[in-house]
C-alpha positions as CSV (number, residue, x, y, z in Angstrom):
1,X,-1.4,-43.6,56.3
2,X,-1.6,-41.2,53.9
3,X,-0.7,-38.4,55.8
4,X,2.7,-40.0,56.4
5,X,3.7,-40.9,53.1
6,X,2.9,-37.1,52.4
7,X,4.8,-36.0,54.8
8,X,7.8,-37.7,53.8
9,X,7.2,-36.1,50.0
10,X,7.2,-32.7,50.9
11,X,7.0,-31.0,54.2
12,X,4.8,-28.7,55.6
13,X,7.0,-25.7,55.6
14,X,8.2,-26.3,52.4
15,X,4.1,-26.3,51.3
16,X,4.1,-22.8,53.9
17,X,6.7,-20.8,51.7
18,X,5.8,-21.8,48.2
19,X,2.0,-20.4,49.0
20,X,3.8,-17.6,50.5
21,X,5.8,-17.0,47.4
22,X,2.8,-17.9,44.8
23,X,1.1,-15.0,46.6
24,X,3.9,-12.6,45.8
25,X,4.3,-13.6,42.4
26,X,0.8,-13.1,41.6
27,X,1.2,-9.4,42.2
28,X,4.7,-9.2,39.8
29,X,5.2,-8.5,36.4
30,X,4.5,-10.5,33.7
31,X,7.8,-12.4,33.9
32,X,7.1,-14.3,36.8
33,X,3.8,-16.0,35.1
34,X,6.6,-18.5,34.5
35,X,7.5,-18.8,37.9
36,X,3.5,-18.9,38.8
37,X,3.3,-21.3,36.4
38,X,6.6,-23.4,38.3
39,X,5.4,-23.5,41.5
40,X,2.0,-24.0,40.3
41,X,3.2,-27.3,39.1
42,X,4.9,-28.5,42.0
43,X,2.4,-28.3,43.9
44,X,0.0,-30.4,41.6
45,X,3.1,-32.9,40.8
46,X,3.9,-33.8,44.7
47,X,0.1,-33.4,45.9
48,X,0.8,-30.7,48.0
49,X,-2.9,-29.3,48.0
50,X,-3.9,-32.6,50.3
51,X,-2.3,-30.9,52.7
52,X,-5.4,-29.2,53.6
53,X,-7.8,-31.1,51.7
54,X,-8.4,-29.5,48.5
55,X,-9.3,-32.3,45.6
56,X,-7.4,-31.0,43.3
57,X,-4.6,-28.4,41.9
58,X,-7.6,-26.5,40.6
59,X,-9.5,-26.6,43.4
60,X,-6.5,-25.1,45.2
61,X,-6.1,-22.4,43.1
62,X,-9.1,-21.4,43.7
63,X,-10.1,-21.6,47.0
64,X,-6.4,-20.0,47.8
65,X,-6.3,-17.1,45.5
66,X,-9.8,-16.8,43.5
67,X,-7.8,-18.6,40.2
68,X,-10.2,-20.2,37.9
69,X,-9.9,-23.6,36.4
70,X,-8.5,-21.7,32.5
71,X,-6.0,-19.5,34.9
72,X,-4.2,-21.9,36.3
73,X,-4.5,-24.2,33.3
74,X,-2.8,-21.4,31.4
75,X,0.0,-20.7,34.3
76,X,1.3,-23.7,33.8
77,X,1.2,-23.8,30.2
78,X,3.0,-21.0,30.3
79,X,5.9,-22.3,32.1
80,X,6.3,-25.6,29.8
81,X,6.6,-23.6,26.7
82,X,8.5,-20.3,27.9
83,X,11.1,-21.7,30.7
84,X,14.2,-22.9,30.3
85,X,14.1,-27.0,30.1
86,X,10.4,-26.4,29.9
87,X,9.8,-26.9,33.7
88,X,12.2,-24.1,35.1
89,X,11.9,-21.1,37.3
90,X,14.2,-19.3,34.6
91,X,12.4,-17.8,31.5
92,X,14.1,-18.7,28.4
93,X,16.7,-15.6,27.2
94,X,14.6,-14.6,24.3
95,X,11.0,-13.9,25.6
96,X,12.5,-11.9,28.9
97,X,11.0,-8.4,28.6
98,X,7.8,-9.1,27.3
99,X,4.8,-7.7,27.9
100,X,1.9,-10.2,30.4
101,X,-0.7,-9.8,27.3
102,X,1.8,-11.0,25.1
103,X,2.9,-13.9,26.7
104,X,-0.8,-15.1,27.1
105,X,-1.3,-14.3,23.4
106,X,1.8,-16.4,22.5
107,X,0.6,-19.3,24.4
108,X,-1.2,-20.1,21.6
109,X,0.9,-19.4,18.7
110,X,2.6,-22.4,16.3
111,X,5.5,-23.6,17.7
112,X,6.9,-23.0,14.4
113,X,5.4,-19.4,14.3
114,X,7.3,-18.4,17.2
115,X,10.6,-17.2,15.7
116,X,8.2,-14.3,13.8
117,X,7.4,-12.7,17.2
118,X,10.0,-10.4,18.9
119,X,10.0,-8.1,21.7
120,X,8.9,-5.1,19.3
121,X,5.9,-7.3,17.9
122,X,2.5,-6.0,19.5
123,X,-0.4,-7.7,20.9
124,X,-2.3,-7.1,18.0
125,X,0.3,-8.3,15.6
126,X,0.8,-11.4,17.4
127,X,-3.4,-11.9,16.9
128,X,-2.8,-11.3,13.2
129,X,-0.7,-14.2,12.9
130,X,-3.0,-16.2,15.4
131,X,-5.8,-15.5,12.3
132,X,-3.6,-16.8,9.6
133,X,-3.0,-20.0,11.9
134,X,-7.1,-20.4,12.1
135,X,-7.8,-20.1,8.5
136,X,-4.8,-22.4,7.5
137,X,-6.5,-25.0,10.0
138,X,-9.9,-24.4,8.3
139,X,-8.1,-24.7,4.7
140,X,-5.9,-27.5,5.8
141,X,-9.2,-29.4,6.6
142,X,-11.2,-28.5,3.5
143,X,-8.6,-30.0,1.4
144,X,-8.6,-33.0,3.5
145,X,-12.6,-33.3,3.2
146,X,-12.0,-32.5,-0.7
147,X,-9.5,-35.4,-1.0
148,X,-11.7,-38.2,0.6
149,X,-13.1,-40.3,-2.3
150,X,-16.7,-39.9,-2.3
151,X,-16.1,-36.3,-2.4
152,X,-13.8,-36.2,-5.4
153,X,-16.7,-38.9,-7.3
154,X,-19.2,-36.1,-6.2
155,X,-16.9,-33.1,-7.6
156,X,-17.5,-32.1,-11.0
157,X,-14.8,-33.0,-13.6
158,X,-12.5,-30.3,-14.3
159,X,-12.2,-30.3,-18.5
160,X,-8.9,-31.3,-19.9
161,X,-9.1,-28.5,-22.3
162,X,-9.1,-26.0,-19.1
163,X,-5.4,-24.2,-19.3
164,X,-4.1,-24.9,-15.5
165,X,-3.5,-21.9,-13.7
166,X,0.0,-20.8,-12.7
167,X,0.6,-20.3,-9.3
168,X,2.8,-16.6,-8.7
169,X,5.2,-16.3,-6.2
170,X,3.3,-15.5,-2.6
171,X,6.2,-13.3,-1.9
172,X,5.5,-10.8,-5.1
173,X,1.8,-11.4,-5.0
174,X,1.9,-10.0,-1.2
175,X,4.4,-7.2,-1.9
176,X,2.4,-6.2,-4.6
177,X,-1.1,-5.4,-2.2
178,X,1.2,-4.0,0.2
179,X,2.6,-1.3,-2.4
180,X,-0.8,-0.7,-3.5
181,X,-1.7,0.4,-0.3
182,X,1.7,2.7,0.1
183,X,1.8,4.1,-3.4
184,X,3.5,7.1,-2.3
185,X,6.6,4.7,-1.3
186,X,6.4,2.5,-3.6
187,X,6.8,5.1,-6.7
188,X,10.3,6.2,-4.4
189,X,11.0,2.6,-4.0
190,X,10.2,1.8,-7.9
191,X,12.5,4.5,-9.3
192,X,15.3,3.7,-7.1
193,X,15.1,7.2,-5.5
194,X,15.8,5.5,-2.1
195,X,17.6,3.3,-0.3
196,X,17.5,0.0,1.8
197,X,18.1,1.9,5.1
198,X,15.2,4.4,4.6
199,X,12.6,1.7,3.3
200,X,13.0,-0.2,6.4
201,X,12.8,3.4,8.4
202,X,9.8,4.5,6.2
203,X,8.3,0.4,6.4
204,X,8.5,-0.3,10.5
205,X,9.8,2.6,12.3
206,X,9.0,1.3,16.0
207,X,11.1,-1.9,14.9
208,X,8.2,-4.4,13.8
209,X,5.1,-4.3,11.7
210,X,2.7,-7.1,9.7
211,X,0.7,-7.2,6.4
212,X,-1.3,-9.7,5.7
213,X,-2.7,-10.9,2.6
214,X,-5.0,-13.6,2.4
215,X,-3.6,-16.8,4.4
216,X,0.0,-14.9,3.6
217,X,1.7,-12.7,6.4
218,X,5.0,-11.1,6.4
219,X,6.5,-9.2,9.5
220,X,8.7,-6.4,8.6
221,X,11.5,-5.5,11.2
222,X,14.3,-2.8,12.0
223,X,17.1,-2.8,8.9
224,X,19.3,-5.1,10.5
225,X,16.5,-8.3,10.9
226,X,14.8,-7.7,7.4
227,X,11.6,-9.7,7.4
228,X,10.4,-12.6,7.3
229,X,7.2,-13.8,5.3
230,X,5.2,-17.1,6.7
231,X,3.7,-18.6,3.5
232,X,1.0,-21.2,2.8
233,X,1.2,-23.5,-0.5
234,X,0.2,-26.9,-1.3
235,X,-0.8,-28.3,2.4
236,X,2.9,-26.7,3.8
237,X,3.4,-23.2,5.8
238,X,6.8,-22.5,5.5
239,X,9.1,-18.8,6.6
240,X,11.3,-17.3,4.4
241,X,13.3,-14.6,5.7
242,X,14.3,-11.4,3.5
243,X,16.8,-8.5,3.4
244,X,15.4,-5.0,2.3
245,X,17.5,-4.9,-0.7
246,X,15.8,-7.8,-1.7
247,X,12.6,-6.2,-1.3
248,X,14.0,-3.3,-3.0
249,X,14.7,-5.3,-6.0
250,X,11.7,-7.3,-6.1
251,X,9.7,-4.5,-5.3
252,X,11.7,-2.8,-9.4
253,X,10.7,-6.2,-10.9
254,X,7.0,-5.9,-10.5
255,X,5.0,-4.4,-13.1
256,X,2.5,-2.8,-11.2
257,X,1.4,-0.2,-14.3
258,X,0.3,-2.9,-16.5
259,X,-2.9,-3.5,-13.7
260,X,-3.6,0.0,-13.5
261,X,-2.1,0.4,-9.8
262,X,0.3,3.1,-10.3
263,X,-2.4,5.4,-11.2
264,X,-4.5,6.3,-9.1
265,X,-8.3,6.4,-9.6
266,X,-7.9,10.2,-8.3
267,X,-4.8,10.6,-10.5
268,X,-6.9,9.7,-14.0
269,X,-9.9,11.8,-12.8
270,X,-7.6,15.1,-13.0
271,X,-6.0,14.0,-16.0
272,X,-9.0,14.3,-17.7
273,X,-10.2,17.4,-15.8
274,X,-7.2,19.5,-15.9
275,X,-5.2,18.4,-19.0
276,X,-4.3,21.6,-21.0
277,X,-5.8,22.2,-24.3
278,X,-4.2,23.3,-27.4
279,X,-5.3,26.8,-28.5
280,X,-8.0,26.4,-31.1
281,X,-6.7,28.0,-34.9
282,X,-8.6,31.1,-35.7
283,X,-12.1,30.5,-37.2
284,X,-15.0,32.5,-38.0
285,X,-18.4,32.3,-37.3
286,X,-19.3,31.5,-40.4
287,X,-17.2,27.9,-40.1
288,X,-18.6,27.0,-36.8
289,X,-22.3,28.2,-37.8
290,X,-24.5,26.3,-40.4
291,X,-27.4,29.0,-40.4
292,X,-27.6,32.6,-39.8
293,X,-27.3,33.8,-36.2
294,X,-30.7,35.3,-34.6
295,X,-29.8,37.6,-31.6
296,X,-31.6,36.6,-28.8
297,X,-34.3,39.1,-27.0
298,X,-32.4,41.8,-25.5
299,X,-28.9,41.0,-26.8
300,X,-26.9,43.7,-28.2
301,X,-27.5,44.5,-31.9
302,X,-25.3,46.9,-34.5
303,X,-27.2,50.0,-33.4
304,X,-26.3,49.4,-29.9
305,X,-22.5,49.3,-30.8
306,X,-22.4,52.3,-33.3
307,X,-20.4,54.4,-30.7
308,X,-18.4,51.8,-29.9
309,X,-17.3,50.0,-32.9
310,X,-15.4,52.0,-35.6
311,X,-17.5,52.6,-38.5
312,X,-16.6,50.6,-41.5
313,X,-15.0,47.7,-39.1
314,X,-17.2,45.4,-40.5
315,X,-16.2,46.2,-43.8
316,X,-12.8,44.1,-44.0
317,X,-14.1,40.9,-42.2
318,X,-16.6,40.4,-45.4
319,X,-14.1,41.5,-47.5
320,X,-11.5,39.1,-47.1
321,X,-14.9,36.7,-48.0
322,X,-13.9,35.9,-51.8
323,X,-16.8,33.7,-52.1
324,X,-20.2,35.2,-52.4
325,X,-21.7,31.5,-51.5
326,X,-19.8,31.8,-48.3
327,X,-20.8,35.0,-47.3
328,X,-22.4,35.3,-43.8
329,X,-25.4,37.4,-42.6
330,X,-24.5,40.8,-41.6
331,X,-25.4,41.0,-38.1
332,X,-23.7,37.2,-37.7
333,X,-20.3,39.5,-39.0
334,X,-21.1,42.2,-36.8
335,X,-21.6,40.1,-33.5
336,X,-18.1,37.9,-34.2
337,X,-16.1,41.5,-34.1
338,X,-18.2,42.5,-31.2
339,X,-16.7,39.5,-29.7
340,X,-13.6,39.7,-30.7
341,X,-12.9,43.2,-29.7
342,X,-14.4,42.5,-26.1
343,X,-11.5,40.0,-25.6
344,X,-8.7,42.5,-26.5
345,X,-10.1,44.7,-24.5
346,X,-10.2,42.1,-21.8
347,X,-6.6,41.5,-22.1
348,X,-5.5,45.2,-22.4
349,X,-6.8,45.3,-19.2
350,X,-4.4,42.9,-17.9
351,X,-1.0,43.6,-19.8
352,X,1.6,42.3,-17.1
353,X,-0.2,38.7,-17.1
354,X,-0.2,38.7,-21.0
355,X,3.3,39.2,-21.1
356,X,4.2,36.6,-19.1
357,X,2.1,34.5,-21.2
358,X,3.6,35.0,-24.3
359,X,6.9,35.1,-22.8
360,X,6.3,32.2,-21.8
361,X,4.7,30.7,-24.5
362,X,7.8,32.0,-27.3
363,X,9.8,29.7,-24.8
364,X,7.9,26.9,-25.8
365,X,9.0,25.8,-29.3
366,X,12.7,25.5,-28.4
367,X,11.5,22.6,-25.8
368,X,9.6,21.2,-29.5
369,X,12.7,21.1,-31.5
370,X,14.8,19.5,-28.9
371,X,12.1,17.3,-28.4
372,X,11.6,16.6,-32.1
373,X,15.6,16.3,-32.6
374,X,16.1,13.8,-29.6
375,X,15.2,10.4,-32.3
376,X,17.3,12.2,-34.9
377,X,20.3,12.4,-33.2
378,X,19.9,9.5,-31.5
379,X,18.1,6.5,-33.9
380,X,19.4,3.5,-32.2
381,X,19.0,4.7,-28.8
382,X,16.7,1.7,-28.1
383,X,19.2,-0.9,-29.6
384,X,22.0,0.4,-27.2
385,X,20.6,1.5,-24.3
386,X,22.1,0.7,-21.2
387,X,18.7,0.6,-18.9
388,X,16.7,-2.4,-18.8
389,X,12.9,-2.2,-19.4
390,X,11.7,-2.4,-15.6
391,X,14.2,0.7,-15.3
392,X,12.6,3.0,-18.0
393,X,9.0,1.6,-17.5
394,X,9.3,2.8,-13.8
395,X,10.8,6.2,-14.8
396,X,7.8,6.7,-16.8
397,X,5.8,6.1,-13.9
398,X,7.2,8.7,-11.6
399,X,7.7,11.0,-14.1
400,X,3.9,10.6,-15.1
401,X,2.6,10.7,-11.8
402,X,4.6,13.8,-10.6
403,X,3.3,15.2,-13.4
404,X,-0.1,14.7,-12.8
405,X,0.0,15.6,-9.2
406,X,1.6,18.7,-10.1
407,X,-1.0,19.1,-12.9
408,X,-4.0,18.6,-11.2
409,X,-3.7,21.7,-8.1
410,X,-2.0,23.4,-10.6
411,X,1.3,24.4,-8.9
412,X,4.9,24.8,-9.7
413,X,4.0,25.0,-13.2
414,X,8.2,24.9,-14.4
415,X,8.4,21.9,-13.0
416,X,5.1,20.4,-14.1
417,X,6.6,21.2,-17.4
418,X,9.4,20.1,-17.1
419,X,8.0,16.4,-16.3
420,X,6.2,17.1,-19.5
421,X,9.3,17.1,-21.4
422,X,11.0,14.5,-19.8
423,X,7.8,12.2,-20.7
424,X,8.2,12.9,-24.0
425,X,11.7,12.6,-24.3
426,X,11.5,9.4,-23.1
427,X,8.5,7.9,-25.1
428,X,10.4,9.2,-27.7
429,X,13.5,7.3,-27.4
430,X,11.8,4.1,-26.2
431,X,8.4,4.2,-28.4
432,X,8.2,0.5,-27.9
433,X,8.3,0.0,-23.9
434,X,6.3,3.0,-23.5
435,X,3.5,1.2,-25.1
């Protein structure tokens, strides 16, 4: 009897051609998982596997084509959440192209995360957002165990005197650790020395990339899509979609130098191992030493130098002494000229280099009164200046970190300066936002 009735709900050549097809399918691209999945489903829905007396639609699977119970559990999943109507041959317009691991990956996803995954989003992207999902679920149910009443009798009391914490904005609080991570771009980005186009080129060249941040994601995309960033606050998940010139002026707004982050660790260790020194005034011996100098075994003494050092030189260094209480040892007086005359030799040996130096170095106090003159000329630059704060705070910060790059391998030394000077022409203008 039963035989008949299913006979009369499908036939046997119909049953023939879909295994016939199933099998083909199985060896096609990723696509047809939702046509596995289809067929898949008919046969469990109209019974067909009684036809030769398998117990069930798994048991089909398997003894047919070696599919496990998850397989063909997840073929048909596959085809109620990626076919058109949901029970469909046809895959629905916007997942066609994309990749067998993928799909599978997605089968999982929110049904509300979906929108975040395109066809340029990878297999490990779409597992990054699967993680944020699990620890949303794990924090979703903490807060529930936290809210039932024995537990909040049981939790200490939180003192009324205790200043209750702001919440920031997840959207700066995530663009800020992902410029911390890209501080090269984000000193570009902060300066405005870009543009919206090349942040999204620099950002996700191949179309699609993710940062996540705690239980906060954001997927960037080409220019044209922006990105979007899924969000978790007070017990809701919720996506809100950007343009890069928003991030662009976001990204102007934040403050990052008051944390330290636009300074590198690196960056303040060659600030304190190369920054230049000013040349020390003139001094004797006798200011730097509190007692007499005793040569050490084997140094050179005054009769070792009587060939070399002009008789009488010693003679006008204690003469310009006026003060008999100030007067040094002899041999102290003796061993300062030694010195000193060893380092004119040195640079007479070197005459083109010195040149340059002082050449370079008579340059230098025309950059000091133009420096110096910048307040006079200009004493209520602050009051009408036409730049905002953010603006000359981040101009500070390029200018300071070119600088110090430049500083520290010592190269291009012009232009190290001249990120000098336009430091201190700023500071000097602005005294109070530098600070």
């Amino acid at each position: 009897m039963r035989e008949t009735e299913l006979t009369e709900l499908a036939g046997q050549q119909e049953y023939e051609s879909l295994k016939e097809e199933l099998g083909r399918k199985l060896d096609e691209t990723s696509e047809n998982f939702v046509v596995i999945g289809y067929i898949l489903k008919q046969v469990r829905d109209k019974c067909m596997y009684l036809h030769e007396n398998f117990k069930d639609i798994n048991d089909f699977g398997l003894r047919v084509y070696g599919l496990s119970r998850a397989t063909v559990s997840r073929f048909m999943n596959i085809n109620t959440k990626f076919s058109i109507n949901g029970n469909s041959r046809e895959i629905k317009p916007e997942y066609k192209g994309y990749g067998r691991s993928k799909i599978q990956e997605m089968l999982n996803v929110d049904e509300c995360d979906m929108e975040l995954v395109t066809a340029e989003t990878t297999v490990e992207q779409v597992k990054e957002l699967k993680k944020v999902e699990k620890e949303q679920r794990q924090l979703e149910e903490k807060e529930r165990d936290e809210s039932l009443p024995l537990m909040q009798l049981s939790a200490p009391k939180e003192s009324a005197d205790k200043p209750v914490q702001e919440s920031r904005d997840p959207f700066e609080t995530l663009l800020e650790a992902f410029w911390k991570e890209n501080m090269e771009l984000y000193r570009s980005v902060a300066a405005g020395l870009t543009s919206p186009e090349i942040i999204a080129e620099e950002i996700s060249p191949s179309g699609s990339r993710t940062f996540r941040n705690g239980i906060n994601i954001i997927f960037f995309y080409e220019f044209d899509k922006g990105a979007k960033l899924r969000s978790y606050e007070k017990g809701q998940a919720s996506i809100t979609a950007y343009t890069y010139q928003e991030i662009m002026e976001k990204t102007q707004e934040l403050a990052m130098e008051e944390s330290g982050a636009v300074l590198p660790v690196e960056a303040e260790e060659q600030e304190t191992a190369y920054e230049p020194q000013a040349p020390d005034e003139p001094q004797t011996e006798l200011e730097e030493q509190e007692a007499p100098y005793t040569p050490i075994p084997g140094q050179t003494t005054v009769e070792d130098l009587e060939d070399v050092v002009p008789k009488g030189a010693e003679e006008p260094a204690a003469s310009q002494c006026t003060d008999t209480d100030d007067m040094p040892a002899s041999g102290n007086v003796v061993d300062a000229e030694y010195r000193e005359l060893d380092i004119e030799s040195a640079v007479e040996s070197q005459p083109e280099y010195s040149e340059q130096q002082l050449e370079y170095s008579e340059q230098q106090p025309e950059y000091s009164e133009q420096q110096l003159d910048i307040p006079e000329q200009q004493p209520d630059a602050e009051q009408t200046c036409i730049y905002t704060d953010i603006e000359i705070k981040n101009a500070i910060s390029y200018f300071d970190i070119e600088y110090l790059s430049r500083m520290g391998v010592q190269q291009d030394a012009i232009k190290c300066r001249n990120y000098k000077i336009a430091l201190e022409c700023i500071r000097r203008c602005y005294p109070s936002i530098a600070e």
